[in-house]
N, C-alpha and C positions, 0 to 999 in steps of 0.2 A: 823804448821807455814804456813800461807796461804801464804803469801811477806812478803820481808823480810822490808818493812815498817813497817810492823806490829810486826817484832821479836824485843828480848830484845837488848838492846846498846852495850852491853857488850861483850869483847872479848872472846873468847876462849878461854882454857887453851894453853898456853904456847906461842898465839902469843905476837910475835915479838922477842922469844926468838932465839939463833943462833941456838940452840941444835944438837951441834956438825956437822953442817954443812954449805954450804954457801946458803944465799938468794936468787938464782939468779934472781927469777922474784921479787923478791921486790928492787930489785937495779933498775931495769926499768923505766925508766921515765913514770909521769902520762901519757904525752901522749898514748905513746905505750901501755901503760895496758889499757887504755879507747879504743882503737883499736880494743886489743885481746878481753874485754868485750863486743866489741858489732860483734864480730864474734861468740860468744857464743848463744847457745839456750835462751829463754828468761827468765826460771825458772834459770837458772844455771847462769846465766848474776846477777840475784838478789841476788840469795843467796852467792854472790864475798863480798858482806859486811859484812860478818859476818867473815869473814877470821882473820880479824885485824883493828885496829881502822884508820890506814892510807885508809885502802879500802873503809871506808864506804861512801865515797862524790864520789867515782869511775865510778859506774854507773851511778848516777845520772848527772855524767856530760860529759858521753860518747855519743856517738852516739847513740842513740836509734835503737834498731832491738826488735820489738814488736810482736811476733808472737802469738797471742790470743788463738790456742790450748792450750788447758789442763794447762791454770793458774792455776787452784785451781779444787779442787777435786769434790766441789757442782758446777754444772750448771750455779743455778739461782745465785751465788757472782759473776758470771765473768763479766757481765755489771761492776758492782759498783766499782773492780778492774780496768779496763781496762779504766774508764774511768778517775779514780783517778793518774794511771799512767803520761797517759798522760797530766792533769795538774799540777801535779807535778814533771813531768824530767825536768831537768834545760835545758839540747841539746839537738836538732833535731831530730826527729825520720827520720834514714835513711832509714829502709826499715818494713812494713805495712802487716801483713797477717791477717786476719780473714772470721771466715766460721760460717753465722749464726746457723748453728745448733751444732755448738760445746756451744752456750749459750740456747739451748732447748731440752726439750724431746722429745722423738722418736715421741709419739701422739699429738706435741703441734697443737695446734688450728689456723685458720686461725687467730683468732684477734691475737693469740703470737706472730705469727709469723709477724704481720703486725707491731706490739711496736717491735721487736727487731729490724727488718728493719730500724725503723725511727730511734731508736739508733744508728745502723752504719751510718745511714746517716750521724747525729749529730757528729760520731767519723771524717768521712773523712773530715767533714768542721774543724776541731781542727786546731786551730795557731802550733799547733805542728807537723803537714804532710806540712805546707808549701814547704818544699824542699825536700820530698820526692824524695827517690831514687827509689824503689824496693814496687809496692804492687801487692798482691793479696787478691782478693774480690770474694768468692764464697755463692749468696744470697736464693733462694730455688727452687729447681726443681718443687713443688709444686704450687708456686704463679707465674703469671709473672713480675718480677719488672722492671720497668724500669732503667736504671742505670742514676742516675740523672746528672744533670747540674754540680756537684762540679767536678766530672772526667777533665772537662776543666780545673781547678786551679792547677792541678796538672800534664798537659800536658808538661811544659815548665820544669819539673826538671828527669821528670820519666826516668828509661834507665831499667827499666823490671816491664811488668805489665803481669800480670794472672787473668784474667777477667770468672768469671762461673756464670753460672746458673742464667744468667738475661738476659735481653730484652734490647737488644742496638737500640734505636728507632732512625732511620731516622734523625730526628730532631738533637737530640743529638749529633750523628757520623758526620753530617756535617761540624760543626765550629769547630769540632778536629784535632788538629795539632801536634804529637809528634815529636819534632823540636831534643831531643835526644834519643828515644825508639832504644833499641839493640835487645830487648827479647820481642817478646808478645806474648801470649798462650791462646785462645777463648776456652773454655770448656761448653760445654751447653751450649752454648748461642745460642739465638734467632736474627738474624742479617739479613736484607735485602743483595740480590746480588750488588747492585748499593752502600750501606753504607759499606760491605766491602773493596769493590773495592778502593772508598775512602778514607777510614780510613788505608788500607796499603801503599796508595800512599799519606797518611799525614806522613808518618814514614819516611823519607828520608834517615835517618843513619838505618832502620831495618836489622839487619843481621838474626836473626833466626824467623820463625813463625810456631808456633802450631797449626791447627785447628784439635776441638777433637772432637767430637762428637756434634756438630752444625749445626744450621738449617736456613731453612728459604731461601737459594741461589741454583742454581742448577750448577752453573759454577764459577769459581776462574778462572783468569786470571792475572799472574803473571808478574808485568813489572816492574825490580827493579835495580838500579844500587849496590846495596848496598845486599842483600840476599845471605847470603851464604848458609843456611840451610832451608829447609821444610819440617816436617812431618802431614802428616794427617791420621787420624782417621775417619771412613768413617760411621758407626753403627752408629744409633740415638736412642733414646727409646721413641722421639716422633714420632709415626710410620706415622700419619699424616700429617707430615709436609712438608716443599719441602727441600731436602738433597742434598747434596753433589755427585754428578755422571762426573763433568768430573772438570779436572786441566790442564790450559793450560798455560806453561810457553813461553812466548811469546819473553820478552829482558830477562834475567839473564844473565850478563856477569862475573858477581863474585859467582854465586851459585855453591855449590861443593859437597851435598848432600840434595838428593831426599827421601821421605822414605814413602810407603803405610804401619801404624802402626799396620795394623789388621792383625787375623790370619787367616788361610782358614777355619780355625771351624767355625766362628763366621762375617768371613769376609766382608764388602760392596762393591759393584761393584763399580770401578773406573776407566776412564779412562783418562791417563796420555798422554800428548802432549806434546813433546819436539822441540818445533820451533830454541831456540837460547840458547845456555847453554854450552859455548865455554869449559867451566873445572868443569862442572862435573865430579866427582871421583866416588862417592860413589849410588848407587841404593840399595832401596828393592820396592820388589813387593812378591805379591800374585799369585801363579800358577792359582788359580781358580776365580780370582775375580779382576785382574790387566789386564788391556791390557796396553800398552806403541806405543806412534807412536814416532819414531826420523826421521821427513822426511815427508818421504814416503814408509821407513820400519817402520812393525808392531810386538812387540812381541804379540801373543796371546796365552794367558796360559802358554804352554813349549816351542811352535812352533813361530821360526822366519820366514816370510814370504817372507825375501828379502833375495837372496845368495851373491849378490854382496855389499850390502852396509855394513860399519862397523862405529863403534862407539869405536873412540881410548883413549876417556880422562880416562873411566869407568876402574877403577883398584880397587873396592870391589863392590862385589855383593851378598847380600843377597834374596834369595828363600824361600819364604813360599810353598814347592811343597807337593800336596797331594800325587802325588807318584814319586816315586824314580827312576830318568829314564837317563840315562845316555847317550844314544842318546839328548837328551834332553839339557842336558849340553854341549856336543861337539859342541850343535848348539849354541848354545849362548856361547862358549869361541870362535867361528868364528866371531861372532858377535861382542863380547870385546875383541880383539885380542890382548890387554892389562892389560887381567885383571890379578891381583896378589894373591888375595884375596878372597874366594868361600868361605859361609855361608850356609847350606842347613838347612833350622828349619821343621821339617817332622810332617805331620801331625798322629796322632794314628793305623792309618791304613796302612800308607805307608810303615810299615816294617812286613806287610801281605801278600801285592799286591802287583801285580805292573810287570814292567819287568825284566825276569831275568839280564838284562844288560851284558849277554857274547858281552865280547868286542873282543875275540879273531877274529870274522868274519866280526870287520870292516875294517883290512888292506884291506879283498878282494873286500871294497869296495871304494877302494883310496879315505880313509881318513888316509894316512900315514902322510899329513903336520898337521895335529893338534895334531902329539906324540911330538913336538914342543913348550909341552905346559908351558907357563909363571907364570903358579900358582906356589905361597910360601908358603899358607895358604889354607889350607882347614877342614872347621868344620862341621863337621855332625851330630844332634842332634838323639836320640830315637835310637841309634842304639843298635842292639839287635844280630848281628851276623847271620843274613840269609843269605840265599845263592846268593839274593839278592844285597844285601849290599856289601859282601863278593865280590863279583866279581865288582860292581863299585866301592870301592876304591881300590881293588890291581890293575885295572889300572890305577891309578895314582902313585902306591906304584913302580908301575915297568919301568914308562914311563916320570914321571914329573919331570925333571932332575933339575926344581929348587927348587925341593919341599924342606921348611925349617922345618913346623910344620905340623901335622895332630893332630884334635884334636877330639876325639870321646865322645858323651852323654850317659853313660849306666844308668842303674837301680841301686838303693844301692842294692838290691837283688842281683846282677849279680857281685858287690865287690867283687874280691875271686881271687886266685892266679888261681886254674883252669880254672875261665872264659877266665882270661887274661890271661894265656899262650896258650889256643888253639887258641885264637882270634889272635896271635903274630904269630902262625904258620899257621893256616888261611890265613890273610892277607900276608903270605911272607913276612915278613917284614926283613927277615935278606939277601932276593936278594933285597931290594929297591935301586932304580937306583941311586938315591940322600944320599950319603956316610952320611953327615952331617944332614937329616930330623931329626927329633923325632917326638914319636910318645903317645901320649895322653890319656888314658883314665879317664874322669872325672864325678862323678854323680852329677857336679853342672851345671845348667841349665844355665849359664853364656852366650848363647848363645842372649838372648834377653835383657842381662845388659849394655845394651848399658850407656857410660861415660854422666854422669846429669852434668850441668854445672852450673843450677840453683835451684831449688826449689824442694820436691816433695807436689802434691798437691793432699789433703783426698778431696773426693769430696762423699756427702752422695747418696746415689739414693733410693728411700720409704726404709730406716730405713737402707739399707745397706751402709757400706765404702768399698769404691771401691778406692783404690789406685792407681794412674797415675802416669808414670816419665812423667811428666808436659814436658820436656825438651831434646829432643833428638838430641841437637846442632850437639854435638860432637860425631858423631857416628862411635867410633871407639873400636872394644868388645873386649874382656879381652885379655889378651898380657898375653906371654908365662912365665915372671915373676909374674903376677897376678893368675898361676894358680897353686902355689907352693902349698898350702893347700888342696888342691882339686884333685890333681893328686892322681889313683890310683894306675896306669903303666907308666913306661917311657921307652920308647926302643933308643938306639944310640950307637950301636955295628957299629964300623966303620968292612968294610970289611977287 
């Protein structure tokens, strides 16, 4: 059954019967079920008409959410589908995804790929995207397309766009104006410094923006009254091009999360300029590959270079640190003398090397005002139980007097009642200063799940999918109720 246009008319056995129970979603008003169908995936959106003979005009006259992955099982049907749809739904298509290579083969040719191009084209001129809410358009890392003239018709309704793997020329970016864009997310794209600048200062309502692995500018300059969120992605795979090296937020009066997306494995150099960003909350950086200026204070790598000045909005902070340095930390909880919230994602080696972190000999170095400390949360990825490790959390275990959660990364290998009770007498956790903490041990990597708010976006690179949360608005990572499944220890032995 390719669509369910194509299936037989006929009901199913037993709808519409009550069969000993109540209807409840058939009591619903069409409205409301045209609603729920077009919150649904698009395969499972179609196949609502076969339910019952009342469903079958259902879809066709909901809201259209058309997501052109995996219609149908052959490649080469997905045109002749995709385009049948859409002149045949009776309502608007609210929100628009397609990736040309989910309608090609791994080895198509440049001419395939050039007819399939000119059929999306043909798709986004459709009477049926007029009022477009929601699209995303990923065209070929291979070819450069330019993203044509129609992106304008659809300026005036859009409020989230996901733009890949095309060439936004000059020309184009100029006379665009997204009068309502909330969400936009640049993925491989090709984009002059001067047509970006532009094209985010035609967003007037923009609150979050992604730029992921995109080329072509060497500076972002950030001037928004409306931005609450930024993440970028700094890696390109066209090695020649001009990339991404410095971000400077210049006005942000509403931004309240900052975020370097890359890891230190794989990481690109960035550096981050904080001119004006009254409520910032939320940071990540890279230990090896992020500088940050707030000022005329510098973080570089682990080291702050200013002792007098602080930054009080920052109450989460994520570290990509290659090693695990606890000195390291104190300097920067000086720094966010506010912070609440500490995220360490460690890289493969950091629970190798690194410093033993004996904190016992920093009293003698009057840093008694930072056992003072304001963290509630603290997550620490790869940990594996070193002597290390061991010694930077049990001072927090014994000193962080508002400590709520500690939440540890192990190995499924390392699952075992034995790992985790020497690791409980280890850590001291039954002298923890903080009566009320618990304490975590999880082997899911939840640490970089940071909350999607929108879309995720397949984007292919020569023959591979490579999955991206398109979307890192809401970057606020898994809460102590989200880790009910995944706990393998819990400690909270009141003394």
């Amino acid at each position: 059954m390719e669509m369910a246009m194509e299936m037989e008319a006929g009901d199913p056995p037993g709808a519409g019967e009550d069969g000993g129970g109540v209807d409840v979603i058939g009591d619903l008003p069409d409205d409301l079920l045209g609603e729920i169908i077009t919150l649904l995936p698009t395969k499972d959106g179609v196949r609502t008409q076969i339910l019952a003979r009342r469903w079958r005009h259902l879809w066709r006259s909901a809201p259209l959410n058309l997501d052109c992955r995996g219609l149908v099982k052959r490649r080469l049907q997905h045109p002749g589908v995709v385009s049948r749809i859409l002149t045949s739904h009776l309502a608007p298509c609210r929100r628009f995804w397609v990736d040309i290579h989910d309608f090609m083969r791994i080895d198509a040719t440049k001419d395939e790929l050039l007819r399939m191009n000119a059929a999306v084209d043909q798709w986004l001129r459709s009477a049926a995207l007029r009022n477009l809410q929601e699209l995303g358009v990923s065209l070929s890392c291979h070819l450069v397309y330019p993203m044509a003239s129609y992106i304008s018709r659809l300026s005036t309704t859009l409020g989230v766009a996901t733009i890949a793997n095309c060439n936004l020329h000059d020309s184009t970016v100029q006379g665009l104006r997204f009068a309502q864009l909330k969400q936009l997310a640049l993925e491989s794209v090709r984009i002059s410094e001067c047509s970006l600048h532009h094209m985010i200062a035609g967003c007037p309502a923009l609150e979050r923006l992604l730029i992921n692995c995109s080329f072509g500018f060497r500076c972002v300059r950030i001037n928004s009254l409306s931005l609450t969120s930024i993440g970028v992605y700094v890696r390109c795979m066209w090695y020649k091009e001009l990339k991404l090296e410095e971000l400077i937020v210049e006005n942000a009066p509403c931004l309240k999360r900052l975020l370097h997306l890359e890891q230190n494995v794989h990481g690109g150099h960035l550096h981050i300029s904080v001119i004006s960003a009254p409520k910032l909350e939320t940071l990540r950086y890279l230990s090896n590959f992020t500088k940050i200026s707030f000022g005329s204070a510098v973080i570089q790598g682990l080291c702050v270079d200013s002792l007098m000045a602080v930054v009080r909005t920052v109450k989460i902070l994520a570290v990509d640190m290659h090693v695990l340095s606890l000195d390291a930390v104190i300097q920067l909880m000086g720094f966010f003398p506010c912070l609440e919230k500490l995220y360490i994602e460690c890289s493969f080696h950091s629970f190798q090397s690194g410093p033993t972190n004996v904190w016992r000999l920093l009293k003698k170095q009057n840093l008694i005002r930072y056992l003072d400390i304001p963290l509630k949360t603290i997550v620490l990825e790869q940990y594996r139980g070193t002597k290390s490790q061991v010694s930077f959390l049990t001072f927090f275990v014994l000193h962080a007097r508002l400590l709520e959660v500690m939440t540890l990364g192990i190995r499924i290998t390392d699952n075992s009642e034995e790992f985790l009770a020497e690791q409980r007498r280890k850590l001291q956790l039954e002298n923890r200063v903080s009566t009320d903490a618990r304490f975590y041990f999880t082997t899911d990597r939840y640490i970089r799940n940071y909350c999607v708010i929108c879309v995720l976006i397949t984007v292919r690179v020569h023959g591979l999918i490579m999955l991206y949360l398109t979307v890192f608005w809401n970057f606020s990572f898994t809460q102590t109720s989200e880790l009910s499944q995944t706990v393998c220890g819990v400690v909270n032995t009141r003394k």
